[in-house]
TIKE-171280 format. One record per residue (C-alpha): residue number from 0; x, y, z. Coordinates in pm, 1 decimal. Example, Ala and Ser with C-alpha at 12.3 -4.5 7.8 and 13.67 -1.06 7.14 Angstrom:
2
<rec 0,<1230.0,-450.0,780.0>>;
<rec 1,<1367.0,-106.0,714.0>>;
//
This chain:
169
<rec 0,<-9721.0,-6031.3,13.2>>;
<rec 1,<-10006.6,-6004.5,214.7>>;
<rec 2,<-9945.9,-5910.3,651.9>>;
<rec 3,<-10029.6,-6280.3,733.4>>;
<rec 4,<-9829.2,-6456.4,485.4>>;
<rec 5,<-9510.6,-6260.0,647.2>>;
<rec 6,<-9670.4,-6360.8,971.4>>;
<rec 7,<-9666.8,-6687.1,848.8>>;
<rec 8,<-9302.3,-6721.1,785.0>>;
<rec 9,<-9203.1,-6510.5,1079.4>>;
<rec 10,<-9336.2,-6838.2,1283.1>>;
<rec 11,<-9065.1,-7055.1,1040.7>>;
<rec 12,<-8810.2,-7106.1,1365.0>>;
<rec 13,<-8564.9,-7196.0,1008.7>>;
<rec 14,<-8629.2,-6907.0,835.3>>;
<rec 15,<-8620.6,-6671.6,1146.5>>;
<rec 16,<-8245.2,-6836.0,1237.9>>;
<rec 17,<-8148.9,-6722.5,909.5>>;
<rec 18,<-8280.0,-6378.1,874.2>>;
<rec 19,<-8088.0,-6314.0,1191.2>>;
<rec 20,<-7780.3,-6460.2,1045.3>>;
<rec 21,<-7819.4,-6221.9,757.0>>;
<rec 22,<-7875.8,-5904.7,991.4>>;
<rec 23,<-7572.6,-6010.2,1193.1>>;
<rec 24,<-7341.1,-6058.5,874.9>>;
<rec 25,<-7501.0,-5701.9,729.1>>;
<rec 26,<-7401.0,-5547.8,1030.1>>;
<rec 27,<-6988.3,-5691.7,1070.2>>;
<rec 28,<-7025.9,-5623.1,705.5>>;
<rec 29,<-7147.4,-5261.5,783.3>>;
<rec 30,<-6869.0,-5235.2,1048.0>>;
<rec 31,<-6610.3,-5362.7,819.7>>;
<rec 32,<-6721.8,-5097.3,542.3>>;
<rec 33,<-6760.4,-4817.2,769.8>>;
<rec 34,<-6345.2,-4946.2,877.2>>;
<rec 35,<-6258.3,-4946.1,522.0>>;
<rec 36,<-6421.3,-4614.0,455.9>>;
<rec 37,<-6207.9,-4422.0,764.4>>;
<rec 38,<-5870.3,-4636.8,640.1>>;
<rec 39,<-5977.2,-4489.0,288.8>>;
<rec 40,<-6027.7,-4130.3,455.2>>;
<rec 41,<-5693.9,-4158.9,633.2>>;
<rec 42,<-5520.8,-4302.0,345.9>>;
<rec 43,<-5624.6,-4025.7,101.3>>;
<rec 44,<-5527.4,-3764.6,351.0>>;
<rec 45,<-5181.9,-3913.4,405.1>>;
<rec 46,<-5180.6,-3897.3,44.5>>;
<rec 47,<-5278.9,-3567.2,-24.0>>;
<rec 48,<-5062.2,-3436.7,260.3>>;
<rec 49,<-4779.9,-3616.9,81.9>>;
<rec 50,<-4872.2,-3479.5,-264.1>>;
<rec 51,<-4875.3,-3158.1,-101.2>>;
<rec 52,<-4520.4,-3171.0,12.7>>;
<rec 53,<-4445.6,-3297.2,-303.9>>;
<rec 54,<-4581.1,-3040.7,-528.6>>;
<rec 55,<-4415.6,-2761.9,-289.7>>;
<rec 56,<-4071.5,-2910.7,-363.6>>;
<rec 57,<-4145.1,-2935.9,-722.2>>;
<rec 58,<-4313.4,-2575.4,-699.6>>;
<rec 59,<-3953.6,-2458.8,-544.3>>;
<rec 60,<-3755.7,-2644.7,-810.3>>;
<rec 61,<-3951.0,-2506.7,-1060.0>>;
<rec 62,<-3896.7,-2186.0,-965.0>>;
<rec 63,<-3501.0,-2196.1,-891.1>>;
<rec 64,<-3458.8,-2375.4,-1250.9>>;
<rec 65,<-3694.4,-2030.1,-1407.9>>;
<rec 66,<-3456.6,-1796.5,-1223.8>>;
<rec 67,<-3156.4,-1978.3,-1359.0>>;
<rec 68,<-3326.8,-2007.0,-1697.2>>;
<rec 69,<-3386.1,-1578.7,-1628.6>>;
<rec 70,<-3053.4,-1508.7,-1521.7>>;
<rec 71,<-2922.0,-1715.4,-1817.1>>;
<rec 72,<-3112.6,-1544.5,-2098.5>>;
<rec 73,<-3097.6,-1224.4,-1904.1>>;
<rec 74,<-2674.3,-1288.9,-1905.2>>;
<rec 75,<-2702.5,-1415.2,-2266.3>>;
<rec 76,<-2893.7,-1092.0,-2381.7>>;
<rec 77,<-2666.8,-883.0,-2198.6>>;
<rec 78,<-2322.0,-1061.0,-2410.6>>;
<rec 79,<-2572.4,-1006.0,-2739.7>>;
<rec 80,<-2624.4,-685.3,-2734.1>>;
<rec 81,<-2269.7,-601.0,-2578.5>>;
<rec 82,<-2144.2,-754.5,-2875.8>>;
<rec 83,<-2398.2,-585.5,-3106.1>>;
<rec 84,<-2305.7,-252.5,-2954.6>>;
<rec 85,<-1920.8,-319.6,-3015.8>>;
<rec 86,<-1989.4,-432.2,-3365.4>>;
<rec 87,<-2173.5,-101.0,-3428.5>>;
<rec 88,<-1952.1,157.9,-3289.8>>;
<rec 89,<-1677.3,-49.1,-3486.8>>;
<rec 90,<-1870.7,30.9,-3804.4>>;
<rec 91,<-1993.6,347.7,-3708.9>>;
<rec 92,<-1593.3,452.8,-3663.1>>;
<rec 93,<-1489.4,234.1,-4006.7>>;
<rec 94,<-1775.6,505.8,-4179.7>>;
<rec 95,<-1668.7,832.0,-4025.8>>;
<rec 96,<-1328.7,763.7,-4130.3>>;
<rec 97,<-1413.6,690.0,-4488.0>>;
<rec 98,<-1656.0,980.2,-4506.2>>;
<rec 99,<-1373.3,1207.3,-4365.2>>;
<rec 100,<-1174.8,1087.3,-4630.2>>;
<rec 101,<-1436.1,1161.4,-4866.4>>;
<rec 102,<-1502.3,1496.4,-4750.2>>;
<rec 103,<-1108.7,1567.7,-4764.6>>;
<rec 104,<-1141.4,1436.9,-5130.1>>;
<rec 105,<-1356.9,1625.7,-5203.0>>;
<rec 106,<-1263.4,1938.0,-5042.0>>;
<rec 107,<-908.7,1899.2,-5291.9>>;
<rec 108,<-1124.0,1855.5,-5550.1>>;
<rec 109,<-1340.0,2139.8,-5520.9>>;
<rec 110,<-1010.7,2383.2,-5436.5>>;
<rec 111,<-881.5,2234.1,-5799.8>>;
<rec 112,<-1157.4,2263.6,-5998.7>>;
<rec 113,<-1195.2,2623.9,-5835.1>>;
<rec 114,<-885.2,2717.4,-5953.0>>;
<rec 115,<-876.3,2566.3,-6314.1>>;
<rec 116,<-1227.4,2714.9,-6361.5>>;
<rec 117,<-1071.9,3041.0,-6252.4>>;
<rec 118,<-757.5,3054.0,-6435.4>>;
<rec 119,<-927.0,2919.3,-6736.8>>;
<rec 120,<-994.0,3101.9,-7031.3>>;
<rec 121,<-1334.6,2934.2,-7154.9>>;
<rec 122,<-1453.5,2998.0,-6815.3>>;
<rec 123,<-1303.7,3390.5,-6814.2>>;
<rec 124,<-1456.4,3450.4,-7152.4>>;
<rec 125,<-1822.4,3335.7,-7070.5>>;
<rec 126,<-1798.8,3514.9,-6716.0>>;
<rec 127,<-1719.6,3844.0,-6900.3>>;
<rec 128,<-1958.5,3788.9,-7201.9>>;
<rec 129,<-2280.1,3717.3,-6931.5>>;
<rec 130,<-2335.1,3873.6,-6601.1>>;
<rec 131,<-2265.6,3647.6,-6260.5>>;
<rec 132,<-2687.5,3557.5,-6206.7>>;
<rec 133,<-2660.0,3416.1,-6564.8>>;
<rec 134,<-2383.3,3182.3,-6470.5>>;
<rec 135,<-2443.8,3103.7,-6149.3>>;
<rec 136,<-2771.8,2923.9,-6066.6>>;
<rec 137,<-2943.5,3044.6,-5783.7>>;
<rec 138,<-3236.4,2866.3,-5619.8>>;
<rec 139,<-3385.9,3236.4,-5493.3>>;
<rec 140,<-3336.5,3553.8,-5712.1>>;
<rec 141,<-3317.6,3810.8,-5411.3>>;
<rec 142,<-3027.4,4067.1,-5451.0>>;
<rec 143,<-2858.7,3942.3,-5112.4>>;
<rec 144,<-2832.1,3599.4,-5227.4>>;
<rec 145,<-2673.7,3750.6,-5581.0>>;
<rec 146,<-2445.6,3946.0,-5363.8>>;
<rec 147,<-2354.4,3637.3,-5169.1>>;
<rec 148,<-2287.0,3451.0,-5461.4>>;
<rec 149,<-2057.7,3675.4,-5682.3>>;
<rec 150,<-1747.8,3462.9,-5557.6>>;
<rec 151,<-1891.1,3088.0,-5600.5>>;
<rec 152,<-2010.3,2926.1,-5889.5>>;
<rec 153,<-2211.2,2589.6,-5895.1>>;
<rec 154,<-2132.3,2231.7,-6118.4>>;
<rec 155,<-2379.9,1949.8,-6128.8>>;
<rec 156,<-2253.2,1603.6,-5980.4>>;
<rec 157,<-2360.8,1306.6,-6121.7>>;
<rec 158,<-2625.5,1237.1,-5842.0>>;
<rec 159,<-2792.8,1603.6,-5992.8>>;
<rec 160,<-2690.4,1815.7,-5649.5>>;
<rec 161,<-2566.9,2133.7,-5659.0>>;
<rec 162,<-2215.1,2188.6,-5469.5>>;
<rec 163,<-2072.3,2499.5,-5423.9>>;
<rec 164,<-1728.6,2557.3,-5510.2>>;
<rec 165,<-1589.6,2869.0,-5348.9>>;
<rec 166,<-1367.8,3049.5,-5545.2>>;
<rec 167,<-1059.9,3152.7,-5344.2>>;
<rec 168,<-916.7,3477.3,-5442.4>>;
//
């Protein structure tokens, strides 16, 4: 629009009543915004003031239900391995008592088959036909070891290990 057309209308007594209507309703309008805005602003700080209260309590029951939670699996590890620990040195006792009895077993074994090797006469024949490194197997051949070993002679178990069986004289 061209400077004298707006001229023009600005003369309009009609028109100029009603652009100052509109200013005067843009500016309560403006007023009522700018109220809403601050109620808004005051609102959202109650709010977040609220929601920061809030999430501190639910911070603090948070953490008093992890230290129960803590104390709980901490208590319930603690029964675990207690009873672990008992069940152990249970079976740990239940073996040394059957491989005492197997050493014992052993150890009457080894004294009889000691003396029937020694009193028998297969066993007397073959000692006196060969010399003692012949019949007793030696893992070294030094002379001290020989001389250790005149008393013992050896048998092969079933698992292929060598025991000793000291011959008691």
């Amino acid at each position: 629009m061209c400077p004298e057309c707006l001229q023009d209308l600005k003369n309009v007594p009609k028109l100029m009543k009603l652009i100052s209507n509109l200013k005067t309703e843009v500016n309560t309008l403006n007023g009522k915004v700018a109220s809403l805005e601050s109620r808004i602003d005051t609102v959202g700080q109650t709010d977040e003031k609220e929601q920061v209260a809030q999430l501190g309590k639910k911070i603090t029951e948070v953490n008093a239900h992890d230290t129960c939670y803590r104390n709980t699996a901490t208590n319930r590890k603690d029964e675990t391995t207690d009873v672990i620990k008992q069940y152990l040195h249970e079976q740990s006792e239940q073996l040394t008592n059957k491989l005492d009895s197997v050493v014992s077993a052993i150890k009457s074994a080894n004294k009889d088959l000691v003396s029937f090797l020694t009193k028998s006469d297969h066993f007397q024949a073959q000692n006196k036909a060969q010399p003692k490194k012949d019949v007793l197997v030696l893992k070294n051949n030094s002379t001290e070891e020989n001389r250790a070993l005149n008393n013992a002679a050896y048998t092969r178990t079933k698992s292929f290990k060598w025991i000793k069986l000291c011959v008691w004289s």
